[in-house]
C-alpha positions as CSV (number, residue, x, y, z in Angstrom):
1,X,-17.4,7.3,0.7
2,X,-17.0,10.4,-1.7
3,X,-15.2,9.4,-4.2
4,X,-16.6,5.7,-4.7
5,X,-20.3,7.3,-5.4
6,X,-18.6,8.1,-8.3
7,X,-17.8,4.4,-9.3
8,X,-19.9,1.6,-10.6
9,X,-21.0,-0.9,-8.1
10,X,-18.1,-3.4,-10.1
11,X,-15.9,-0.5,-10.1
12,X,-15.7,-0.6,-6.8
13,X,-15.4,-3.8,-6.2
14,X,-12.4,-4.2,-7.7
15,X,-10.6,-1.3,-5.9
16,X,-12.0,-2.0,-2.8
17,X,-10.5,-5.7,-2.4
18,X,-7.2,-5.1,-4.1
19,X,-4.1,-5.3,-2.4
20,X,-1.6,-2.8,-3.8
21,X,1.8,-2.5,-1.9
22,X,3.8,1.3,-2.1
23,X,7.7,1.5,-1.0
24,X,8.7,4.2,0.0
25,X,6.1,7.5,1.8
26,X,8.2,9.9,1.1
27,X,7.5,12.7,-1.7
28,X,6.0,9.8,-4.2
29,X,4.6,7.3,-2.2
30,X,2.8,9.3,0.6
31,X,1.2,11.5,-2.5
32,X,0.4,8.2,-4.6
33,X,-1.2,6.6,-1.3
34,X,-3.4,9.6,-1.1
35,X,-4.3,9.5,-4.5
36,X,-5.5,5.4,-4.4
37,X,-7.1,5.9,-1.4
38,X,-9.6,9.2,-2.7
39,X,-9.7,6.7,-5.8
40,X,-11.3,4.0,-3.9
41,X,-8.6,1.7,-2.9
42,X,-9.4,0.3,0.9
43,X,-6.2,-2.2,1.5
44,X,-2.5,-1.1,1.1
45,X,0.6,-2.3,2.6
46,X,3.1,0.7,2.5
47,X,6.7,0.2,4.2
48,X,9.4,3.3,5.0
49,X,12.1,3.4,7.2
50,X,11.9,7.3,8.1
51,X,10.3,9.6,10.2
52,X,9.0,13.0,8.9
53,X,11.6,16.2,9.1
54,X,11.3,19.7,8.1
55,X,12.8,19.2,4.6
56,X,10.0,16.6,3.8
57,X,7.2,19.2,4.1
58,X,7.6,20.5,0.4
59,X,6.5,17.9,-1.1
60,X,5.2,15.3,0.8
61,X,1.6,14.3,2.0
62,X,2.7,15.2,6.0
63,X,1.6,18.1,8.1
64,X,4.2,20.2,10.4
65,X,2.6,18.9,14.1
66,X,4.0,15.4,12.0
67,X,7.6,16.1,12.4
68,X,9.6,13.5,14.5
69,X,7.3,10.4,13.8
70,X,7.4,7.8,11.8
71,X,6.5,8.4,8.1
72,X,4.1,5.1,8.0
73,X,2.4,6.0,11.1
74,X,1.8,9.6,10.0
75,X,0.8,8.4,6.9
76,X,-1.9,6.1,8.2
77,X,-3.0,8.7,10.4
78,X,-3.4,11.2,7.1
79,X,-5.1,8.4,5.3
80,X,-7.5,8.0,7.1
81,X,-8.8,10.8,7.8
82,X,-9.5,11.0,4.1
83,X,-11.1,6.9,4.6
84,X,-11.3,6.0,8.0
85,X,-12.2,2.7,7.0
86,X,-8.7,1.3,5.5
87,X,-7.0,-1.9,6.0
88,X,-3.2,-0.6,6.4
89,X,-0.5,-3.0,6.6
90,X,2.4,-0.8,7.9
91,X,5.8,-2.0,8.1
92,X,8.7,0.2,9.5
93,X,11.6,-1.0,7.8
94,X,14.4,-0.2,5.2
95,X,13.6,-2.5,2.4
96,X,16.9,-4.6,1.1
97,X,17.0,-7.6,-1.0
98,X,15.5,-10.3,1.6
99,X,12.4,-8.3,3.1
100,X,11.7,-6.8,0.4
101,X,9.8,-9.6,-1.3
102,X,8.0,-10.9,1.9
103,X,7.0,-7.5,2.4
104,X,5.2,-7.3,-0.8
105,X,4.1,-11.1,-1.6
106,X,0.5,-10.7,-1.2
107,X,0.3,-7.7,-2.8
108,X,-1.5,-7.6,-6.7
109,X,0.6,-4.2,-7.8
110,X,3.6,-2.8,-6.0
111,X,4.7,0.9,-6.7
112,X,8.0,2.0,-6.2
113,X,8.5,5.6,-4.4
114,X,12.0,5.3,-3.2
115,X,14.9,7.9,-3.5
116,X,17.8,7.0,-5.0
117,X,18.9,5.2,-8.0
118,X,20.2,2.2,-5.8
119,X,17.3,1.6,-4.0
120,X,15.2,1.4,-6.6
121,X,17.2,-1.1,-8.8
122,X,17.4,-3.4,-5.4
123,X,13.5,-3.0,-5.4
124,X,13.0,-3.6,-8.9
125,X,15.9,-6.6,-9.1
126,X,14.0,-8.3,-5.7
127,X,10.3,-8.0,-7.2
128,X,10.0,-8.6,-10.8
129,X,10.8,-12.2,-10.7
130,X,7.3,-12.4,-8.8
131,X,5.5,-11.6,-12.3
132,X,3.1,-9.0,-11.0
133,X,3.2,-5.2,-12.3
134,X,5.2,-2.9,-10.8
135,X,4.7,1.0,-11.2
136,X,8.1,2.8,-11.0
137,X,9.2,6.4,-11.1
138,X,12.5,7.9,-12.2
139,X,13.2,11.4,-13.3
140,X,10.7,14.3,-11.8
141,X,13.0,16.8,-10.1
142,X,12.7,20.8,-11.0
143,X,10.3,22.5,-12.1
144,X,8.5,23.4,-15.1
145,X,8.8,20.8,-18.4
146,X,5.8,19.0,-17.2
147,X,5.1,17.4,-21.2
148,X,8.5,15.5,-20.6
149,X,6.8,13.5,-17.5
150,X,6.3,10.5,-19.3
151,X,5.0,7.1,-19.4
152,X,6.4,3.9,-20.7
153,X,5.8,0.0,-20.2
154,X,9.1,-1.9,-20.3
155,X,8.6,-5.6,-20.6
156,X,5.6,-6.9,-19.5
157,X,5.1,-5.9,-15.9
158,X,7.1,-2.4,-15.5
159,X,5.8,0.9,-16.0
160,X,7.8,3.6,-15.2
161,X,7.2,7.1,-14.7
162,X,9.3,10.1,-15.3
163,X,11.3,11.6,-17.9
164,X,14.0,9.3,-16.7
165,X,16.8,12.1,-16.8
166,X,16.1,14.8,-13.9
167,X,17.3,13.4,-10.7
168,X,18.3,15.1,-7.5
169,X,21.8,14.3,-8.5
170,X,21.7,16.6,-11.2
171,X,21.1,19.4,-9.0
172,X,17.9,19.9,-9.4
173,X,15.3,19.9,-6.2
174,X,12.6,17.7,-5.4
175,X,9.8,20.2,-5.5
176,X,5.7,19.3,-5.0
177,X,4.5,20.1,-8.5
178,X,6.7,17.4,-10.4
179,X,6.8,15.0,-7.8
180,X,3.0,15.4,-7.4
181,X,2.4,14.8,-11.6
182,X,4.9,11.5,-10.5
183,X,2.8,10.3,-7.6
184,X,-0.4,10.8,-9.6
185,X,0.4,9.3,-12.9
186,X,1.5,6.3,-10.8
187,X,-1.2,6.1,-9.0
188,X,-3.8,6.8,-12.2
189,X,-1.3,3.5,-14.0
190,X,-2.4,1.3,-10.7
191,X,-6.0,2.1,-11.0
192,X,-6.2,1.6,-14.6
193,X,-4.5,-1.6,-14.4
194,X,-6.9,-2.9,-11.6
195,X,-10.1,-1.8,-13.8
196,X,-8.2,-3.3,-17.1
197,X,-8.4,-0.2,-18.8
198,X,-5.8,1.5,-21.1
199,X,-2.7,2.7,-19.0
């Protein structure tokens, strides 16, 4: 309850019965869940195929005594214990062009956290027909150059978040502090879109 003495009474209101989905809990979407939840969010349906491993632990919102289970079960566990009194819809699968929309239907904001260029373009391609916003993230690799992490709206339901050019493939790791600025800055677009203010 921290973090909702902070909001108005419609405030939270809002965050408390919105649905927002997140694919992917790695490095973005484990961070970004964190985020929504200490932001007041109760209900989230967050799908990942994976299970934690040692290389995860730079960056994402897991602990070491984690390693070996499943990232959404970990995830739930680490969630609440910030709010033990979430409405988690966990789903352990690899999202592909026919779950990916079921998986997400009900859902009033999906953010995108997955890892590579492919995946998210199947995401994006499967969901945006369903006309409701989607927060995206591309280019937050390296360190340092934290002014180029931008923010942009393309179209009318896309906003994507990045500087759009430093990907893993470029050789350049996936380290906490720019993947955290990600993961925040997509979380800070979904709240300010649920309380209509300026994203």
């Amino acid at each position: 309850m921290g973090a909702n003495t902070y909001l108005k009474d419609e405030e939270r209101e809002i965050l408390e019965s919105a649905t927002v989905g997140i694919a992917g809990a790695g490095g973005l979407g484990s961070n970004c869940a964190a985020h929504l939840v200490r932001a007041g969010l109760k209900r989230l349906v967050i799908a990942d195929f994976d299970v934690v491993s040692p290389s995860n632990l730079n960056r994402q919102f897991f602990f070491r005594d984690q390693l070996g289970l499943k990232k959404v079960d970990a995830l739930s566990e680490n969630l609440r214990r910030i709010e033990p009194d979430l409405d988690l819809v966990l789903h352990d699968v690899r999202l592909t062009p026919v779950n990916a929309r079921p998986t997400f239907e009900n859902c009033q904001i999906i953010v995108e956290a997955l890892d590579s260029a492919d995946a998210k373009s199947m995401l994006l391609g499967a969901l945006l027909p369903l006309g409701k916003p989607i927060v995206s993230a591309s280019g937050l690799a390296g360190w340092g150059r934290s002014r180029t992490i931008g923010q942009r709206r393309i179209g009318k339901n896309l906003i994507l978040i990045g500087d759009t050019t430093s990907d893993i493939r470029n050789g350049l790791a996936p380290v906490s502090p720019r993947v955290g600025i990600a993961a925040a800055m997509e979380a800070n677009a979904v709240v300010a879109l649920l309380l209509n203010k300026e994203i």
